[in-house]
C-alpha positions as CSV (number, residue, x, y, z in Angstrom):
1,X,-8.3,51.4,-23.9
2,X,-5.1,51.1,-21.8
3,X,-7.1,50.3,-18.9
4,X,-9.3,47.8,-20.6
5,X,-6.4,45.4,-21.9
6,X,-4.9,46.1,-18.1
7,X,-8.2,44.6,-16.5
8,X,-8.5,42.1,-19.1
9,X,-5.1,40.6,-18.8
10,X,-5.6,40.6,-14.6
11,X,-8.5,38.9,-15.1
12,X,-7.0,36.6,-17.2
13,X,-4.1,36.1,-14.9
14,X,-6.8,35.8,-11.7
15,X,-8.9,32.8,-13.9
16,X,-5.3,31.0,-14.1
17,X,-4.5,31.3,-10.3
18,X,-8.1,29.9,-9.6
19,X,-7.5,26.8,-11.7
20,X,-3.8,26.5,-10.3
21,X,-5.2,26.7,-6.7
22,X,-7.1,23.8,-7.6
23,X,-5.4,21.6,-9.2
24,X,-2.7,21.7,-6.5
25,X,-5.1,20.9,-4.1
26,X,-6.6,18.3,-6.0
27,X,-2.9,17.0,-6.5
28,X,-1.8,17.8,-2.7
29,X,-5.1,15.3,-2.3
30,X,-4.0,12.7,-4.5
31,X,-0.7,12.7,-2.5
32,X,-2.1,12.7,0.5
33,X,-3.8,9.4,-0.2
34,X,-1.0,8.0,-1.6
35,X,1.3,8.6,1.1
36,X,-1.5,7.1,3.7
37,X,-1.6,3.6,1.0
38,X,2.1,3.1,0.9
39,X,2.5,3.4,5.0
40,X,0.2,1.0,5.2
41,X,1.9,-0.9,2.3
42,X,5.0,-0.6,4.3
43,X,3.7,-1.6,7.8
44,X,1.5,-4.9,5.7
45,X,5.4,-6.0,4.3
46,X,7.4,-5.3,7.4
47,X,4.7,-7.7,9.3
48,X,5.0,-10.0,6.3
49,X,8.8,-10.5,6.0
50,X,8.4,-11.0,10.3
51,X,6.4,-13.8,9.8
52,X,8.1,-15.0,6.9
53,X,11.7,-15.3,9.1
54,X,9.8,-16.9,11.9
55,X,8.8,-19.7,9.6
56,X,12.2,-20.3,8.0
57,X,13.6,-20.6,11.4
58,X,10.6,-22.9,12.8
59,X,11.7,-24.7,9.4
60,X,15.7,-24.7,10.1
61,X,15.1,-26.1,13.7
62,X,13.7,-29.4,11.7
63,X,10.6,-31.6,11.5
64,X,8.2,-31.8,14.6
65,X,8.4,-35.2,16.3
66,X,5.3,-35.0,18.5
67,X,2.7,-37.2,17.6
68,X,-0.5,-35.5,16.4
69,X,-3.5,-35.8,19.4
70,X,-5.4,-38.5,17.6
71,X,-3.1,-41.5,18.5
């Protein structure tokens, strides 16, 4: 009797591990993925705010005064 309610609770205990193990690799996944999207997140702003400071100082210089190729 002892030994039944011993097995039964490892078993129990075993069933609970399994479905940890996997939902921390389903989570470790999810992570993962995330991590990879906000480098590239990171890297698409940092290009972004570059180009963004090149045009306010093309803008700062002042207007173009070259005449467009047509005339």
């Amino acid at each position: 009797m002892a030994d039944d309610n011993v097995s039964m609770r490892v078993t129990a205990l075993e069933e609970r591990v399994a479905y940890q193990d996997e939902t921390i690799d389903a989570l470790n996944q999810a992570v993962t993925k995330q991590w990879a999207q906000i480098d590239k997140l990171t890297r698409l702003v940092d290009a972004l705010t570059d180009r963004l400071r090149e045009a306010e100082a093309k803008a700062a210089q002042g207007p173009v005064t070259e005449r467009p190729p047509h005339y």
